[in-house]
N, C-alpha and C positions, 0 to 999 in steps of 0.2 A: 274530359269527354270531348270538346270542340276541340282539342287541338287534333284530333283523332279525325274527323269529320273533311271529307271535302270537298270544296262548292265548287256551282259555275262560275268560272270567271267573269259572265256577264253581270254577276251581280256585284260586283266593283265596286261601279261607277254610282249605284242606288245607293250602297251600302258608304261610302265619299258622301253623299248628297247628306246623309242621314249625321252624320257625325261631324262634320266639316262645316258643314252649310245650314243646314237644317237645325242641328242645335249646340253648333262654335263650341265644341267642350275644349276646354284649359287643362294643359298640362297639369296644375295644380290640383284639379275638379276628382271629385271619388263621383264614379258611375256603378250606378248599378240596372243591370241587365236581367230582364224575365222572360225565357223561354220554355218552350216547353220541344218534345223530341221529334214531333213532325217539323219543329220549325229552326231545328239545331243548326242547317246548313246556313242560312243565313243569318243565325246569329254567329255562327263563328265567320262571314264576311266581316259581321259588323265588330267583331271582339278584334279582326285584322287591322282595320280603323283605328279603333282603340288604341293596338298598341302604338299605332304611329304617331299619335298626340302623346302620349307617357303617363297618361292619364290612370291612377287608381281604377281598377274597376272589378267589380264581382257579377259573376254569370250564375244566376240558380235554373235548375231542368226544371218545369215541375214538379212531372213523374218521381223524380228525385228527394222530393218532398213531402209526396203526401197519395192518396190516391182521388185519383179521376172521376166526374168530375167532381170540382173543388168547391165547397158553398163556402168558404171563408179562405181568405191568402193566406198561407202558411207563417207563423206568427215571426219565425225567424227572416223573411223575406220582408216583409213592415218591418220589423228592427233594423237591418242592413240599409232600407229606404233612408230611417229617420235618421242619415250620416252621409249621406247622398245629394250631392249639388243636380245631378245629372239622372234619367233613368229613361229606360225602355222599355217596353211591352210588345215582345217578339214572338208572339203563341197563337193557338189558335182555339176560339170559343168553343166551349160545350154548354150542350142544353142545363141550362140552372146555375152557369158561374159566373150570372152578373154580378150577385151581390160580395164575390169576391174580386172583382174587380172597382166595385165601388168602396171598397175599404181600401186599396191601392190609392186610387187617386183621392180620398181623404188628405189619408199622407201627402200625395204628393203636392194638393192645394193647402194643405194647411201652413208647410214648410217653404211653398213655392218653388217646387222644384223645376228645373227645366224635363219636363217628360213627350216622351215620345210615343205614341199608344197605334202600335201597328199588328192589333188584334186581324186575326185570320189574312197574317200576308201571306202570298207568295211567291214562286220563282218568277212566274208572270208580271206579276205585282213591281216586283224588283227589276225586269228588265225593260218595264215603259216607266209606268207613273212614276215611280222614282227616281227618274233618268230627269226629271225637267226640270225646267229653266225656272228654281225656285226661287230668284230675286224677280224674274219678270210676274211671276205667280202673284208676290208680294204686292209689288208694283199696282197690278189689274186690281188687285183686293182695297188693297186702300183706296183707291179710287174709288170703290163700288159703297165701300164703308160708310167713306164721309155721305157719299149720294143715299144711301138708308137711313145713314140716322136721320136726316132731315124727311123721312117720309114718313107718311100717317098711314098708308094704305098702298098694299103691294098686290099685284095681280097677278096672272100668271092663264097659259092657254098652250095646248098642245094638239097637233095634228089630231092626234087620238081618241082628245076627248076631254080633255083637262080641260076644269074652266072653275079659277079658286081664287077666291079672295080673303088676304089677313089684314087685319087692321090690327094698327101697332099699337102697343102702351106705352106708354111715355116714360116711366118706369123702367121699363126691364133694356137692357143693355143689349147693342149690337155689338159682336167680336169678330174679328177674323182667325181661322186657322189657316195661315196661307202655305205652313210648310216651313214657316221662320220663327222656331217654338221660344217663348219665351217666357221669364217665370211668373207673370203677372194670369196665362192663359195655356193649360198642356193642349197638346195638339194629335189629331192622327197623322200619320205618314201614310202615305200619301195626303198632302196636305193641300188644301186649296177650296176654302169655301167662308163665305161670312153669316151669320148667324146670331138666331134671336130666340126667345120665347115669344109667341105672339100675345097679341090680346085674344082676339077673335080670329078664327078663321070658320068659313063657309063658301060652299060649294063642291066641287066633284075633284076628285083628283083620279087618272086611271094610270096604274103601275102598270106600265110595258115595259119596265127595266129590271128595277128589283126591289126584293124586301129584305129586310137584315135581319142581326141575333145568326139566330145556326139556321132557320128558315132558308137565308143566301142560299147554304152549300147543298138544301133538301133540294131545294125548285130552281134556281139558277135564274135564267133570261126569260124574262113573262114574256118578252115579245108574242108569242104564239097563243098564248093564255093570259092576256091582263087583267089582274085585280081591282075593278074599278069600287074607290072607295068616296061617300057620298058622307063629309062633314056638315058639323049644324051649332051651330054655336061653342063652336072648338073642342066638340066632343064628337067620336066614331059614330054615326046613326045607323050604316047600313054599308056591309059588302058583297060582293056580285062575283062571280067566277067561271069559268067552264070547269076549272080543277076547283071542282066541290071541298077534295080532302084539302086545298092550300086556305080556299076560304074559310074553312071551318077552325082549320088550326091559326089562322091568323085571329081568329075572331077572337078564338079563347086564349091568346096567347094578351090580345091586350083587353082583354077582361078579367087578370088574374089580379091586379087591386083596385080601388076606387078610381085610382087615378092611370091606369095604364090605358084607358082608350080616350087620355086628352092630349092635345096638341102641345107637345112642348117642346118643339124646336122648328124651326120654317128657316129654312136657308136657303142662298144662291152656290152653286158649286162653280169655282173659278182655275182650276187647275187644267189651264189650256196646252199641256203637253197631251191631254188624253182624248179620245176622240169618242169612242162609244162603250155601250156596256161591255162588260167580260163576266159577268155572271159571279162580280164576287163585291159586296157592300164597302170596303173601304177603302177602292177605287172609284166604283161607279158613283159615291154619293158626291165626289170630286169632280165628276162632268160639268162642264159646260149647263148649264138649268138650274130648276129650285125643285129641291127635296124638305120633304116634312118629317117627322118623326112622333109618334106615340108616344107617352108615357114622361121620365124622367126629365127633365127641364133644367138639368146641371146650373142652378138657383145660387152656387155659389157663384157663378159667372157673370150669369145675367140679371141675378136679382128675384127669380120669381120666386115664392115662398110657399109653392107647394111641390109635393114630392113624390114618387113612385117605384117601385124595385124592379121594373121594368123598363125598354127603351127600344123601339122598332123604326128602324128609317124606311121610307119607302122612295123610291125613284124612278120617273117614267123620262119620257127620250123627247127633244125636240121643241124646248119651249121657248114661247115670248113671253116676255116679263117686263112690267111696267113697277116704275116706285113712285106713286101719284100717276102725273099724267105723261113723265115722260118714261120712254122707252128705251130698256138699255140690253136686252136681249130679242134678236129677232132668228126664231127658228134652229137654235142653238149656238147662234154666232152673238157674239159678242157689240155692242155699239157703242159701248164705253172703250176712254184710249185712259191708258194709266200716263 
């Protein structure tokens, strides 16, 4: 089917970054590739990739497997994983198939595979964020890394309204995803953010960027409508909206188990090839700031030992961020040098 398929040329150079750079696959290495048919084009950029390393590789459609959307990964597509050095997630989310994509990356942590999880890319996607300079990415990340782990307490303020503070546990593990996947931690592509489960977080945080899951692709850019959401001991107490329908469907979207309206992820977004929103979650959580997210606390990562079938990032524009008392983001620019 992809060899049938033909792309922009411009996604080359993303589709180079992804294979090459991003996750060094060996001639030797069996790859295996998950797409689905809105996002064919750019997997067959990246199956072009492919064959220029000589690398084994298997490409499954979805649609070709099973029908839409998916509450479990097609059992043939887990088996072809568990033979698999290498693997991507080249598709785009539908409402209800997280928990088939959490059976994916089972596999793929169990086995430690080098994976690449580029849920809802697209052409766009492929011709900035993926264009950048993902050793300097690196670079900026570990620098900011070692500066986290050694904090207790992370702050964070935005023009808009933000004003949030986590306090860290000494416990749960800080990671980077900078874009340079390897098999100890899978990453999203666009890559570039370092990342924890918190202890605590309290305070306000107001989305004028965006919120994730398939939410992204309904609402796009809050800039004009932000979500301002009002944490309390690391759990959702209270949200505020002009779009009534966004608030409500958020509300219940992380009130569907016990644990989807707690805090399980607080990160810095380090991928300074990208400059602002574009209205689509796995770029934007990559900006320049610090994003949170509801619900799932990817606990084999970081350590935290509770769980959720749920996972909502949210992201707003233009922050300073303190780790203690010093400051390593002023206004979305950067004060740390890698």
């Amino acid at each position: 089917m992809l060899d049938e398929i033909a792309y922009d040329s411009e996604f080359e150079a993303g589709a180079h970054n992804a294979i090459h750079v991003c996750l060094r696959v060996q001639p030797e290495e069996r790859v295996t590739v998950i797409t689905d048919e809105e996002s064919a084009p750019i997997a067959a950029a990246l199956r072009q990739e492919l064959r220029k390393t000589g690398a084994d590789h298997r490409i499954w459609v979805l649609e070709q497997e099973g029908t839409r959307p998916m509450t479990g990964m097609p059992r043939v597509i887990l088996d072809d994983l568990e033979s698999a050095a290498v693997s991507i997630f080249c598709a785009q989310a539908w409402t209800g198939e997280l928990p088939s994509r959490m059976q994916m990356t089972e596999v793929v942590n169990r086995r430690k595979i080098r994976h690449a999880h580029m849920v809802n890319i697209t052409p766009e996607i492929m011709k900035h964020g993926m264009r950048a300079d993902y050793d300097a990415v690196d670079r900026l990340s570990l620098a900011l890394l070692k500066m986290a782990r050694a904090a207790k307490v992370v702050r964070a303020t935005t023009p808009a309204g933000t004003r949030i503070e986590a306090r860290m546990n000494p416990e749960y593990q800080w990671l980077k995803t900078s874009g340079i996947i390897s098999e100890s931690t899978w990453g999203n592509l666009p890559g570039g953010e370092v990342w924890t489960t918190p202890g605590e977080v309290n305070g306000v945080y107001v989305v004028d960027g965006v919120v994730g899951d398939y939410l992204c692709a309904k609402y796009g850019d809050l800039r004009e409508t932000p979500l301002t959401i009002i944490v309390r001991e690391n759990r959702l107490h209270s949200v505020e909206c002009a779009n009534r329908e966004l608030a409500d469907e958020f509300w219940a979207y992380t009130h569907t188990d016990e644990n989807s309206d707690r805090v399980g992820e607080f990160a810095i977004g380090t991928n300074i090839g990208v400059r602002d929103v574009i209205g689509n979650i796995l770029q934007d959580e990559k900006i320049p700031g610090m994003h949170i997210a509801f619900g799932h606390p990817y606990g084999d990562h970081t350590g935290a030992k509770w769980f959720s079938n749920t996972h909502i990032d949210v992201v707003g524009r233009g922050f300073s961020i303190w780790l203690d008392d010093v400051q390593v983001m002023d206004n979305g620019r950067f004060l740390v040098t890698a």
